[in-house]
ZADO-1210 file (C-alpha; in nm, 4 decimals, padded with zeros to 6 digits):
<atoms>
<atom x="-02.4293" y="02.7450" z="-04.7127" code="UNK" pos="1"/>
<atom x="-02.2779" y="02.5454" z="-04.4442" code="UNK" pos="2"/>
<atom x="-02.2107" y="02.1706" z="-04.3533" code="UNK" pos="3"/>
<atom x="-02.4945" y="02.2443" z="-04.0792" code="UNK" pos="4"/>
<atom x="-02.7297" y="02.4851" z="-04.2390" code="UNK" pos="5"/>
<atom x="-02.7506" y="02.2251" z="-04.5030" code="UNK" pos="6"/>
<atom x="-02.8021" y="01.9415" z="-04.2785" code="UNK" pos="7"/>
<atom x="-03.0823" y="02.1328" z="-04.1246" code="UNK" pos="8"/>
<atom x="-03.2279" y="02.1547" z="-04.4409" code="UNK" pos="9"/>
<atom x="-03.2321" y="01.8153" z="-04.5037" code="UNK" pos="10"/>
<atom x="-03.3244" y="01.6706" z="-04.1987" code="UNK" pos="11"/>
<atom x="-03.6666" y="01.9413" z="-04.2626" code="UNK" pos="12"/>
<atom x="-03.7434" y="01.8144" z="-04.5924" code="UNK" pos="13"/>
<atom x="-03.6940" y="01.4666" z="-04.5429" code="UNK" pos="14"/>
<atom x="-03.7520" y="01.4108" z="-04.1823" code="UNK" pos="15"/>
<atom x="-03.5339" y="01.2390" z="-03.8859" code="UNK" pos="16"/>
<atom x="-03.3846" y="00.9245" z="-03.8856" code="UNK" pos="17"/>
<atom x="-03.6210" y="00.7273" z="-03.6960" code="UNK" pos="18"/>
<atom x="-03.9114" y="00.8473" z="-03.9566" code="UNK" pos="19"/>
<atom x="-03.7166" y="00.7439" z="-04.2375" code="UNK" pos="20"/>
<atom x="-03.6466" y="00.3839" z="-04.0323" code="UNK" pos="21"/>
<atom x="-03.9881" y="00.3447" z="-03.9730" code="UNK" pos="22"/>
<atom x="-04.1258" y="00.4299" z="-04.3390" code="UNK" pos="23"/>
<atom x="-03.8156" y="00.1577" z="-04.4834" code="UNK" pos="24"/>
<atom x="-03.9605" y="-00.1241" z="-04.2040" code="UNK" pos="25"/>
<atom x="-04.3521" y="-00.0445" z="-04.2655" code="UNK" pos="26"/>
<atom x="-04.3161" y="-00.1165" z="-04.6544" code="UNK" pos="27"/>
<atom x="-04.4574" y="-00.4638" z="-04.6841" code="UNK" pos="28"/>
<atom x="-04.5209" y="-00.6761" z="-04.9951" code="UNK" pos="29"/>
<atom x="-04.5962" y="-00.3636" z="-05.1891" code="UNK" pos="30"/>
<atom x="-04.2720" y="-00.2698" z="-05.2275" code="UNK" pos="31"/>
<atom x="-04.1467" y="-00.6502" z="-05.3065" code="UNK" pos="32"/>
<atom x="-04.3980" y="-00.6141" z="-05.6105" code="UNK" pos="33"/>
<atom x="-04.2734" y="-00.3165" z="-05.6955" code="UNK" pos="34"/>
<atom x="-03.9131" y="-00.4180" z="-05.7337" code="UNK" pos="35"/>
<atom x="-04.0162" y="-00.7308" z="-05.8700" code="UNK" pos="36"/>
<atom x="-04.2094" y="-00.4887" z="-06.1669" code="UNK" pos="37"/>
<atom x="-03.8762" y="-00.2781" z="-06.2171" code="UNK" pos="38"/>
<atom x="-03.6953" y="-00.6331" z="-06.2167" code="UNK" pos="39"/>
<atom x="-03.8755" y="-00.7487" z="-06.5028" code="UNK" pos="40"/>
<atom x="-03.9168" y="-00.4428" z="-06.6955" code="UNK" pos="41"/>
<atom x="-03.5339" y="-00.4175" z="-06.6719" code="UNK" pos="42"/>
<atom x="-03.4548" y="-00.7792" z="-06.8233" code="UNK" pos="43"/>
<atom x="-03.7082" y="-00.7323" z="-07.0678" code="UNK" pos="44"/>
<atom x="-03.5551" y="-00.4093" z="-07.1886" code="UNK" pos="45"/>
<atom x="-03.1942" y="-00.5979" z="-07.1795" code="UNK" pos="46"/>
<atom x="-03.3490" y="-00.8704" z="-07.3813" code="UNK" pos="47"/>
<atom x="-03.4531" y="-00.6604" z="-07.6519" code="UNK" pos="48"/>
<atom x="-03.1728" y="-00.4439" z="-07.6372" code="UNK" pos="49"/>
<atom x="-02.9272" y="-00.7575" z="-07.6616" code="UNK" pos="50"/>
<atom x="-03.1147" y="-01.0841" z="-07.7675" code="UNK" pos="51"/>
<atom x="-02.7936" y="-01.3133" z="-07.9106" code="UNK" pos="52"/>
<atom x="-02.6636" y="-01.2347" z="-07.5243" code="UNK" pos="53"/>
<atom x="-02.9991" y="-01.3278" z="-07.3737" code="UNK" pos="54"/>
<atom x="-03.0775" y="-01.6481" z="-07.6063" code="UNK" pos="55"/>
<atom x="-02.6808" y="-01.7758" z="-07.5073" code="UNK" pos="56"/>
<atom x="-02.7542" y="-01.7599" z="-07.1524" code="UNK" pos="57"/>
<atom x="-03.1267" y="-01.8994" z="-07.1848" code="UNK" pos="58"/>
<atom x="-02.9567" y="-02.2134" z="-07.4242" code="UNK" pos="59"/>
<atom x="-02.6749" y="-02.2186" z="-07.1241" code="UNK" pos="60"/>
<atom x="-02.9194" y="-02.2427" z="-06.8918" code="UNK" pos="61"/>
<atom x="-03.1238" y="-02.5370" z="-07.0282" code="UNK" pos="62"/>
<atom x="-02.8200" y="-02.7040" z="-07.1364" code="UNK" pos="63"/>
<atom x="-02.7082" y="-02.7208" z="-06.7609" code="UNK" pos="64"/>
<atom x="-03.0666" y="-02.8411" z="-06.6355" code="UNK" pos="65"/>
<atom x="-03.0740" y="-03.1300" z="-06.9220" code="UNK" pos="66"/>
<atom x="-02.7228" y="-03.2401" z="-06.8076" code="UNK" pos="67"/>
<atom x="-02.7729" y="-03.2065" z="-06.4427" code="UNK" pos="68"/>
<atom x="-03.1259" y="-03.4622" z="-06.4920" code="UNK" pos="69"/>
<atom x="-02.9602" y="-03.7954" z="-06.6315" code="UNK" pos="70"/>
<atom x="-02.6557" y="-03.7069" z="-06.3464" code="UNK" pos="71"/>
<atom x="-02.9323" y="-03.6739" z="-06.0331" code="UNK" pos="72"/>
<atom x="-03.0711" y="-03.9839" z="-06.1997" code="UNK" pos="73"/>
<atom x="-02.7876" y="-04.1864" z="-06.2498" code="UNK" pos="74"/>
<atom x="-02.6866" y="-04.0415" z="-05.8633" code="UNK" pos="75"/>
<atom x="-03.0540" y="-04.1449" z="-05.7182" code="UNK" pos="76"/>
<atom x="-03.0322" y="-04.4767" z="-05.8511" code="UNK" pos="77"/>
<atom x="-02.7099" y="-04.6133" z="-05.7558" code="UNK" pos="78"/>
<atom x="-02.6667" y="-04.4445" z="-05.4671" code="UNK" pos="79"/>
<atom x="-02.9160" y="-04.2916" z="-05.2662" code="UNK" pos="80"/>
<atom x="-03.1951" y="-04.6127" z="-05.2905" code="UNK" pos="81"/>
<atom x="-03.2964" y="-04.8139" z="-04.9526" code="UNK" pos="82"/>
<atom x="-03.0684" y="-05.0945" z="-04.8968" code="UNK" pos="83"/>
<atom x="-03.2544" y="-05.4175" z="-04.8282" code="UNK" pos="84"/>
<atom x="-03.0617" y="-05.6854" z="-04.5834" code="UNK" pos="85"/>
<atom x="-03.2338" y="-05.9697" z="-04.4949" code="UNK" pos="86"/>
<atom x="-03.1955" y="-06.0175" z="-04.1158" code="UNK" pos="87"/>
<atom x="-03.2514" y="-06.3479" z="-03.8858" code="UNK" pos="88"/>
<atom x="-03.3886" y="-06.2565" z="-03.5861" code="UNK" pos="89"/>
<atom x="-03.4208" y="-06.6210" z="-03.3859" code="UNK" pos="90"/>
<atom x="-03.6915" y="-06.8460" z="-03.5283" code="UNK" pos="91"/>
<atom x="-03.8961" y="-06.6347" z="-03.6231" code="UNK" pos="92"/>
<atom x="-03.9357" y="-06.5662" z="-04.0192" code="UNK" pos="93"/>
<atom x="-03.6546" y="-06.3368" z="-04.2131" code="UNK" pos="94"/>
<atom x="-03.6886" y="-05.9601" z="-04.1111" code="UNK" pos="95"/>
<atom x="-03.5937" y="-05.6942" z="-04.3709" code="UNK" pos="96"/>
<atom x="-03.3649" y="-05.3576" z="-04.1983" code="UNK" pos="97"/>
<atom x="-03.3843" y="-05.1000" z="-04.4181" code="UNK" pos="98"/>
<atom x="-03.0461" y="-04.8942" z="-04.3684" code="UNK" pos="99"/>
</atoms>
């Protein structure tokens, strides 16, 4: 069979190009649920297949979120909180501008 007989014969069975564009942009949030489904089969299938490999990067994980909490804290705290000045402005009582 030829290079064109056999593009013939797909573009029968499957359709043109602008069908197949405008069956890929129609899909709405079906097909998101449907590759989140075959996202989470697939890492629960991993997980049982491997579970030291899975438990190391779940520990890795939590390790990295308990460190990265005192360091936002710490962060937050001495650097990020309104600065207070008390400001004079003529005789009138002490004004506060918040940088």
């Amino acid at each position: 069979m030829s290079r064109k007989d056999t593009l013939r014969e797909v573009r029968l069975e499957r359709g043109s190009l602008e069908i197949a564009k405008e069956v890929v942009s129609a899909a709405g949030w079906e097909s998101i649920l449907e590759t989140l489904w075959q996202d989470l089969h697939f890492a629960v299938r991993q997980w049982t297949k491997n579970p030291g490999l899975a438990l190391t990067a779940v520990l890795i994980l939590a390790m990295g979120m308990a460190v990265s909490v005192p360091i936002f804290g710490f962060v937050d705290a001495a650097l990020s909180r309104v600065i207070v000045h008390s400001v004079r402005l003529g005789p009138t009582q002490p004004k506060f501008l918040v940088l």
